[in-house]
ZAVO-705348 format. One record per residue (C-alpha): residue in three letters; x, z, y. Coordinates in Angstrom, 3 decimals. Each point is the difference from the previous one (the first is absolute). Layout:
<sites>
ala/X/Z/Y
...
</sites>
This chain:
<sites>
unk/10.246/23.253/12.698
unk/-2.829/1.974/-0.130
unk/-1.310/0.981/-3.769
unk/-2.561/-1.813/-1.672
unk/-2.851/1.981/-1.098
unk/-0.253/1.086/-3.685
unk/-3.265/-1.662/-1.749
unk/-2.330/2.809/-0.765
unk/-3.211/0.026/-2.255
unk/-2.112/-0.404/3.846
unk/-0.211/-3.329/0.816
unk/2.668/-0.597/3.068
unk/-2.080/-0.931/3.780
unk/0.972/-3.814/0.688
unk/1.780/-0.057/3.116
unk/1.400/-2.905/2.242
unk/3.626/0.204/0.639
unk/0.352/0.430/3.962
unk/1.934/-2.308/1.888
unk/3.576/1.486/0.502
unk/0.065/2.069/-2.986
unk/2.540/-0.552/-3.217
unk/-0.505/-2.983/-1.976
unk/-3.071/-0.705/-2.090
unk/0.567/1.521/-3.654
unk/-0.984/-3.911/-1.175
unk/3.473/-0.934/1.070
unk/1.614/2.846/-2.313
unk/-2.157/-1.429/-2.571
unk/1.138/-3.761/0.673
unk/3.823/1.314/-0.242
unk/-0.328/2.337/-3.254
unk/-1.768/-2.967/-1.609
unk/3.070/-2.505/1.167
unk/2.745/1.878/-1.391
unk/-1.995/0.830/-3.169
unk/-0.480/-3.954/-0.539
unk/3.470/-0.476/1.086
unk/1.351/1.587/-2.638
unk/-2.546/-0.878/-3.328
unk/0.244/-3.543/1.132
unk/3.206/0.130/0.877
unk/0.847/0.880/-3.134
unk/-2.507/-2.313/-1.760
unk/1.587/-3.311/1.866
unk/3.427/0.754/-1.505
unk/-0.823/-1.076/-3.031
unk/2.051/-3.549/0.691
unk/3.240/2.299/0.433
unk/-0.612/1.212/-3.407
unk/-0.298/-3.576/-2.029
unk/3.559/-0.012/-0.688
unk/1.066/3.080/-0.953
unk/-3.345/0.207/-2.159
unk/0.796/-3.833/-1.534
unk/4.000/0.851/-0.703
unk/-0.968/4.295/-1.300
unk/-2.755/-1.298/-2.948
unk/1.501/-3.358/-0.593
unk/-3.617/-2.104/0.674
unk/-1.087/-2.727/2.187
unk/-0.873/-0.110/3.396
unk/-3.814/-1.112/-0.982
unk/-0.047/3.707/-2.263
unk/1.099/1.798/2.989
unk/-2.471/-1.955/2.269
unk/-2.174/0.992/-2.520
unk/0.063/4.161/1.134
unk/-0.533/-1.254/4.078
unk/-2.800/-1.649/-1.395
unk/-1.445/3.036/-2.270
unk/0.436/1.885/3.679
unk/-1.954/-2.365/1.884
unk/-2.419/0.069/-2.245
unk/-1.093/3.785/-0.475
unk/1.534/0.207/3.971
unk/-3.246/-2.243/0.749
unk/-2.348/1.366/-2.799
unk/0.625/3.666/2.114
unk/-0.975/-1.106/3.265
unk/-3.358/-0.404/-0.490
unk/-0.271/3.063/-2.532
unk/1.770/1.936/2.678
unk/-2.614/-1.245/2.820
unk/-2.410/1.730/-2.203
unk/1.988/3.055/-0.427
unk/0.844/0.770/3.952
unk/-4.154/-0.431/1.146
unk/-0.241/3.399/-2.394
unk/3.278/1.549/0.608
unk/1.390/-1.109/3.598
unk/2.926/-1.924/0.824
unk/2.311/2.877/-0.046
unk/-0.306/0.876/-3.686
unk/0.112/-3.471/-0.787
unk/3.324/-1.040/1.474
unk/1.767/3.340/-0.644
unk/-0.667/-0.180/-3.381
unk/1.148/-3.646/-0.271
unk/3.372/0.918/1.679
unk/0.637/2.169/-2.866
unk/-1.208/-2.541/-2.544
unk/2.866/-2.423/1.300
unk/2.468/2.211/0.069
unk/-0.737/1.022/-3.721
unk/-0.325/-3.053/-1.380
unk/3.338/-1.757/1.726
unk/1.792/2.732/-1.436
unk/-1.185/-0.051/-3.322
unk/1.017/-3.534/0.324
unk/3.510/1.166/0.818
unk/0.042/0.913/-4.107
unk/-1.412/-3.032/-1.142
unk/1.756/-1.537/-2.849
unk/-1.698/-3.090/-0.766
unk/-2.464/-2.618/2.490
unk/-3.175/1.729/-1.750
unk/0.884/3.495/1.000
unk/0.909/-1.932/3.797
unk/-3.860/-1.074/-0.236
unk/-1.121/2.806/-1.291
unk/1.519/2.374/3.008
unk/0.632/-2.576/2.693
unk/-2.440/-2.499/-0.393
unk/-3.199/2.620/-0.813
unk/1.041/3.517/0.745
unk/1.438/-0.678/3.355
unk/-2.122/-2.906/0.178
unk/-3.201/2.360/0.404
unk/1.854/2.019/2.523
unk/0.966/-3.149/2.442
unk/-3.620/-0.873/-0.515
unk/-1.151/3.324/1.944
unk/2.872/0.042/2.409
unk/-1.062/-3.674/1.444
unk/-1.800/-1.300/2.856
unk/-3.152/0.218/-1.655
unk/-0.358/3.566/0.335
unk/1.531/0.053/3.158
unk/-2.350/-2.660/1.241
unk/-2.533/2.204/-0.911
unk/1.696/3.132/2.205
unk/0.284/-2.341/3.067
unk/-3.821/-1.198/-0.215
unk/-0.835/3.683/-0.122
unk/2.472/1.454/2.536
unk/-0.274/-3.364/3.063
unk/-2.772/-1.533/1.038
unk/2.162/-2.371/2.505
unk/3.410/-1.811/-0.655
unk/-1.105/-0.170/-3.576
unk/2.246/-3.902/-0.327
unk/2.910/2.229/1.827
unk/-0.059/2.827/-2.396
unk/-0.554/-2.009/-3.185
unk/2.747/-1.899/1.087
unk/2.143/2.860/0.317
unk/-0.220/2.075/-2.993
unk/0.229/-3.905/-2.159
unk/3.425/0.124/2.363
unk/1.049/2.780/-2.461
unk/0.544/-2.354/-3.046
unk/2.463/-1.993/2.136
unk/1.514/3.168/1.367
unk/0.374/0.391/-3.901
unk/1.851/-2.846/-0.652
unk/2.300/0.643/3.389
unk/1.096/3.473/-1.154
unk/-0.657/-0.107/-3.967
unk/0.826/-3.276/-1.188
unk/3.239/-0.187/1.429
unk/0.979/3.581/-0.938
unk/-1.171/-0.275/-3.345
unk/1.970/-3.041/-0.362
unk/3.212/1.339/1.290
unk/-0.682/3.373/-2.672
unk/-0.076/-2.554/-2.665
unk/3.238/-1.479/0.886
unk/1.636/3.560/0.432
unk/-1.267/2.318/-2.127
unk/-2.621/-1.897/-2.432
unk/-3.295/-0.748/-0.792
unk/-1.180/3.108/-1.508
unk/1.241/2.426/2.961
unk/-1.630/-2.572/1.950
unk/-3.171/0.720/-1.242
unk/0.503/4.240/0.295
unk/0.441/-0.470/3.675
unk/-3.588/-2.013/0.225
unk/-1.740/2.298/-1.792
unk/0.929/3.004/1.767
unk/-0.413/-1.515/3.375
unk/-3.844/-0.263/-1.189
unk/-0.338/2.962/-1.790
unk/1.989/2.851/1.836
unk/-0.329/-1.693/3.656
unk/-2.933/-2.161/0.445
unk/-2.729/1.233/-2.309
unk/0.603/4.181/1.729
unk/-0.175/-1.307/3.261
unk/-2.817/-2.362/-0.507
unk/-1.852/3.351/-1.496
unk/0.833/2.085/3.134
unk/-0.439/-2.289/2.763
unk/-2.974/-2.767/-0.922
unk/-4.190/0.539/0.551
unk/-2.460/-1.834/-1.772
unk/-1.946/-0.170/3.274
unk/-0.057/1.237/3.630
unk/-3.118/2.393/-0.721
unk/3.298/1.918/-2.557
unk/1.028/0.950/3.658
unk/-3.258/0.187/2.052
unk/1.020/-3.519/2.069
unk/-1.792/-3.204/0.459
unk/2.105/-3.373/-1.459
unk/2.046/-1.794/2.306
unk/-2.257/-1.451/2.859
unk/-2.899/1.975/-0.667
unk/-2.469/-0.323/-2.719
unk/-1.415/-2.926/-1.149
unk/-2.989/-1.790/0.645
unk/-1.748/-0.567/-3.752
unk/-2.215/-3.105/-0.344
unk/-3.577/0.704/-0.552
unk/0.348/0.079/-3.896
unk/-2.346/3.388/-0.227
unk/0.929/3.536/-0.009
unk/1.435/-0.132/-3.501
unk/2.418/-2.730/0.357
unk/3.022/1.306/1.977
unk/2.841/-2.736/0.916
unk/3.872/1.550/-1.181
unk/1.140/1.654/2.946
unk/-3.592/0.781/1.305
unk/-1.145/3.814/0.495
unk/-0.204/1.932/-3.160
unk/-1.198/3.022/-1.670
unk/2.485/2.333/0.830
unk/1.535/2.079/-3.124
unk/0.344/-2.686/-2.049
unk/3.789/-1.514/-0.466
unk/-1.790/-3.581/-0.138
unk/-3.659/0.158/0.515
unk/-1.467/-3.308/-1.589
unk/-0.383/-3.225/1.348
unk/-2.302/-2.966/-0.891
unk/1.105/-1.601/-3.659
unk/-2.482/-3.373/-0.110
unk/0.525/-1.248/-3.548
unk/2.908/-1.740/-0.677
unk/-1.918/-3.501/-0.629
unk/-1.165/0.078/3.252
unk/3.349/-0.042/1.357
unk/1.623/-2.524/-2.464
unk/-3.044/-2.322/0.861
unk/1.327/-0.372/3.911
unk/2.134/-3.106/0.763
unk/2.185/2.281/2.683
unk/1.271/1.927/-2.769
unk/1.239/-2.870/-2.125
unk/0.949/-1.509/3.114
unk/2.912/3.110/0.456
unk/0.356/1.108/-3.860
unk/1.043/-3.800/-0.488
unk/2.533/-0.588/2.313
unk/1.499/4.185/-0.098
unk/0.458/-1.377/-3.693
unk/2.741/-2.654/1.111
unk/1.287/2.390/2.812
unk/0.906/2.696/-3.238
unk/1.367/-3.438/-1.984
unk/2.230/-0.764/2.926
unk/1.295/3.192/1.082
unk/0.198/2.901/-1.381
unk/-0.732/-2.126/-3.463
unk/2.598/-2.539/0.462
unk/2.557/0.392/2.913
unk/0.107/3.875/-0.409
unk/0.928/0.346/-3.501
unk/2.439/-3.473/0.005
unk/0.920/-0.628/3.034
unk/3.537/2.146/-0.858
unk/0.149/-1.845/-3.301
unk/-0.214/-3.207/1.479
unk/2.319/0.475/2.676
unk/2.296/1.214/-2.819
unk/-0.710/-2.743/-1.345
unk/1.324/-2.171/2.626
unk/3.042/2.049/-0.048
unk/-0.805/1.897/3.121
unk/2.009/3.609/-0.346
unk/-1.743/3.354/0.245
unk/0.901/0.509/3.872
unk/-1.588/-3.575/0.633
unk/-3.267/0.531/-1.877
unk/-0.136/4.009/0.665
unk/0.397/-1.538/4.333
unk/-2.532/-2.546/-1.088
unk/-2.464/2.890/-1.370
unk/0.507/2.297/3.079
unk/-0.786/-3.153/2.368
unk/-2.940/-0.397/-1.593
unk/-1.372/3.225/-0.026
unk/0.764/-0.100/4.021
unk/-2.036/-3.392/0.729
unk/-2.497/1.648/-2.783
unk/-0.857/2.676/2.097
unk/0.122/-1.291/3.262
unk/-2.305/-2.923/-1.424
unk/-2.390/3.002/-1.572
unk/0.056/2.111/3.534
unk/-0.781/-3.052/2.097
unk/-3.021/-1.564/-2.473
unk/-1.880/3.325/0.320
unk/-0.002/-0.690/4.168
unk/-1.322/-3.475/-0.804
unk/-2.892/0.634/-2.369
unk/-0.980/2.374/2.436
unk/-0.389/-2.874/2.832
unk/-0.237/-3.456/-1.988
unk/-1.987/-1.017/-2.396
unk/1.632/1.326/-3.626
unk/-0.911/-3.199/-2.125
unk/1.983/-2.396/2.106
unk/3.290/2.573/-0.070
unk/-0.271/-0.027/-3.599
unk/-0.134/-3.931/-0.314
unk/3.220/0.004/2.158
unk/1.646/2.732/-1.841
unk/-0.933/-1.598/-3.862
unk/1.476/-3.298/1.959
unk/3.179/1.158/1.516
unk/1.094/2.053/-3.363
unk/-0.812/-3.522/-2.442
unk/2.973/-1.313/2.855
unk/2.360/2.935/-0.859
unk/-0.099/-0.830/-3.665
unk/1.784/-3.661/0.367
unk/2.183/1.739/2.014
unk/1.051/1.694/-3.715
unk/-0.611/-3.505/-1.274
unk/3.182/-0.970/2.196
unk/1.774/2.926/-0.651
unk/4.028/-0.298/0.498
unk/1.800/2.266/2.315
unk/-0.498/3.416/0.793
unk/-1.252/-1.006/3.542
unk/-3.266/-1.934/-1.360
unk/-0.500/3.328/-1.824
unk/0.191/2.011/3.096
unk/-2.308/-2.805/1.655
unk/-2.563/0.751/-2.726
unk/0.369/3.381/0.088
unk/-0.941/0.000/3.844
unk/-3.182/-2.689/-0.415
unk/-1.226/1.533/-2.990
unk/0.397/3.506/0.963
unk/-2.274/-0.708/3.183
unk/-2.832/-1.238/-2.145
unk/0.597/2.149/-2.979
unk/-2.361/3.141/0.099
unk/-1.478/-1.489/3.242
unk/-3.104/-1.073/-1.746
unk/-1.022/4.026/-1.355
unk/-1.357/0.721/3.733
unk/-2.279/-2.899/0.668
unk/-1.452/0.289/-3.512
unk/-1.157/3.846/0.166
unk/-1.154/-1.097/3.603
unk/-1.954/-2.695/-1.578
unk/-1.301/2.327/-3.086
unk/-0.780/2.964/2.508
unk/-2.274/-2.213/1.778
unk/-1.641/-1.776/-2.731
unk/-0.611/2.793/-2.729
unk/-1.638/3.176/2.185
unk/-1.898/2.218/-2.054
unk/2.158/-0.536/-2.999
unk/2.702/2.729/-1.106
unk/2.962/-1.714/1.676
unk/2.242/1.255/-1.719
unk/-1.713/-1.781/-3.516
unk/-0.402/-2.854/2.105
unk/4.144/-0.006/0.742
unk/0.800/0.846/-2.939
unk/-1.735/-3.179/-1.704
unk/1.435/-2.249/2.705
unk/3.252/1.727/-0.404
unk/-0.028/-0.713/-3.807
unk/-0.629/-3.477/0.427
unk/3.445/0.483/1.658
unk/1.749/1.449/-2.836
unk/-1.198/-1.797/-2.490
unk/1.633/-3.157/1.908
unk/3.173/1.808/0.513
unk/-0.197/0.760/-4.189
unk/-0.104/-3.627/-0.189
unk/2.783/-0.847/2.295
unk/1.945/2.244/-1.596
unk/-0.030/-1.077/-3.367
unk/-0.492/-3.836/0.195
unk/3.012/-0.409/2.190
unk/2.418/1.858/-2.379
unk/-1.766/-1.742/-3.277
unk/0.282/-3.019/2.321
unk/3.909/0.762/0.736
unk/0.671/0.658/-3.797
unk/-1.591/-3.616/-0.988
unk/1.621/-2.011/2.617
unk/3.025/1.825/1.373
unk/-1.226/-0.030/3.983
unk/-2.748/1.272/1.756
unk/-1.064/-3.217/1.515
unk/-3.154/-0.576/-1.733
unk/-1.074/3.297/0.815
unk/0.211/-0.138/3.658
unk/-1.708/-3.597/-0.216
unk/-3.214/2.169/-1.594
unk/0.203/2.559/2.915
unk/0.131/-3.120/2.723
unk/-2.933/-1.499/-1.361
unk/-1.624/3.431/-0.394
unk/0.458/0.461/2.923
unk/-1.248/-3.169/1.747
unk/-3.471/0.781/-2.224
unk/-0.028/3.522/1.575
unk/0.549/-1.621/3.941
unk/-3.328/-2.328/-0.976
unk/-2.180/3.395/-1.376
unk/1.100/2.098/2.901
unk/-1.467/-2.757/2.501
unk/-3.455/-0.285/-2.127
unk/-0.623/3.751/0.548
unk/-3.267/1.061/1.498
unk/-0.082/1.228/3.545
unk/0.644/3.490/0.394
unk/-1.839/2.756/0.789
unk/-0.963/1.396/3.575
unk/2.063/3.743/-0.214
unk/-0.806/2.844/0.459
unk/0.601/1.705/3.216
unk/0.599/3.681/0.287
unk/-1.755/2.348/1.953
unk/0.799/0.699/3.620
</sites>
């Protein structure tokens, strides 16, 4: 493979990649940014495997432990936005490297904790602020800069990461916690993020093609006719600058526009019902139900599968149909997963659910940035995902706590998933009331 040019203080020639030569560099950055997610997240989304070990080490209930995946959530969304901010000055690459090493700290100053606070204090914000950077926020932000086409596919594939995550990190970490414990558990995490992920990620990734003197991914972009000074993300830049800066129209203005409650409302049940809810008790619950660890750990892995296949193929769709009416189907289809847990008996219903729920799972990430790309041009997108994307986390805060307080009070998890089915019903209805989109943009030929 031919070397890639060192960035020198000059600013780099834009050139169009000619047909028949290697691949565009935007594909290199679309692969550095999966594995990089694959890991932080991965390693974020085990939290369920630890409830146990957590619950039976410190003696407390499973509403104090819920408690930490809640104080995670919480800063975890609180960073997005704050690292939106951060990567239009400094550039994705900073950003995301130095969010890999964040995780990897934090989890294993976790592997020391003696006591739930010290687990929230290094888990749930240390780490917490690191899996905040290393999300598809900032890597939404990469792919609007680096692609000007396939934007659904390639959104769709780096959110593909975090069930990649749970296919090779959930189930490993839960079979280290069987074997060797908890707290080794947590040492093999944090040095996948710190010594493997966060070097690489500084080595391989751009902030933007002009880094290498190329155009983005099918050419550059037509920007609307905003005025000179107000570039769309991903537009042509400055050169020199790591993150030249973008349009920032004050925050009321934004909060005042009925599209952005109409996706902040519903993304806040999709965090309550995923990665809030099923994510960090799905393993209790089927432990619960007295399903052993190779049932529940097959059950995990399943998902992930259907997760990412159901992730790959929405980023196709919301490419070609029209992204409101996928995520009314989606929102639909996952309120008919939860009775499945309703019914819960055998093993096989829990594979059943794993499949169904799995396809509509992160499925909805795609057709939302689609959606916000559209709708919010001229804004910093990455302030604009982050704020969506905290709407998201501070519903998976909540459906990570109120089902374990929930499970304390009443023994079951029933009334919980009862909340997340009429949640979710709610969050069909909004989807379906949102505005028309946006004509996009086309790039230039």
């Amino acid at each position: 493979m031919t070397a890639i040019p060192a960035h020198t203080q000059q600013a780099p020639r834009r050139q169009r990649r000619r047909p028949g030569t290697r691949l565009h560099y935007a594909w290199v950055i679309v692969a550095v940014a999966f594995v990089g997610i694959l890991v932080a997240q991965g390693a974020r989304l085990s939290f369920g495997v630890f409830v146990a070990p957590w619950q039976d080490e410190f003696g407390v209930s499973r509403g104090e432990i819920s408690l930490v995946s809640t104080v995670s959530f919480l800063v975890y969304g609180l960073t997005q936005p704050l690292a939106g901010r951060v990567v239009d000055r400094y550039g994705t690459r900073v950003v995301l490297s130095a969010s890999a090493l964040l995780v990897g700290a934090g989890v294993a100053l976790a592997a020391t904790a003696r006591s739930p606070l010290e687990l929230a204090l290094t888990y749930g914000v240390l780490a917490s602020v690191g899996f905040g950077g290393a999300s598809q926020v900032i890597a939404s932000v990469a792919i609007t800069e680096w692609f000007t086409t396939h934007r659904g596919l390639v959104f769709a594939l780096v959110e593909a990461a975090y069930g990649a995550g749970q296919i090779v990190v959930v189930p490993t970490a839960l079979a280290l916690v069987v074997t060797v414990g908890w707290r080794p558990t947590l040492l093999v995490l944090a040095a996948m993020s710190a010594l493997v992920v966060a070097p690489v990620m500084l080595m391989l990734l751009r902030s933007r093609p002009a880094d290498l003197g190329l155009e983005p991914y099918g050419g550059a972009p037509v920007v609307p006719d905003q005025g000179p000074d107000q570039g769309l993300a991903g537009a042509p830049r400055e050169p020199g600058h790591p993150a030249a800066a973008v349009v920032r129209p004050r925050l009321r203005e934004l909060l005042r526009r009925r599209a952005f409650w109409g996706l902040v409302g519903p993304f806040f049940v999709c965090g309550y019902t995923t990665t809030g809810m099923i994510d960090t008790h799905l393993i209790p619950l089927a432990h619960d139900h007295g399903f052993g660890t190779a049932a529940t750990g097959a059950s995990v892995g399943v998902l992930a599968a259907f997760n990412v296949l159901g992730t790959i193929a929405s980023g196709p769709l919301a490419d070609r149909y029209d992204s409101r009416v996928i995520l009314a189907t989606l929102y639909g289809s996952r309120a008919v997963t939860l009775v499945l847990l309703l019914l819960l008996e055998a093993p096989a219903l829990l594979l059943v659910f794993a499949v169904v729920f799995g396809l509509v799972d992160f499925a909805t990430v795609a057709p939302t940035q689609v959606l916000a790309s559209g709708w919010f041009r001229g804004h910093s997108l990455g302030v604009v995902f982050g704020l969506i994307f905290l709407a998201h986390q501070i519903g998976s805060a909540v459906g990570a706590y109120v089902p374990g307080a929930l499970h304390d009070l009443t023994g079951s998890y029933d009334i919980a998933l009862l909340v997340g089915i009429g949640a979710l019903v709610l969050a069909t209805l909004a989807t379906l009331a949102l505005p028309e989109p946006e004509p996009r943009e086309a790039p230039a030929r």
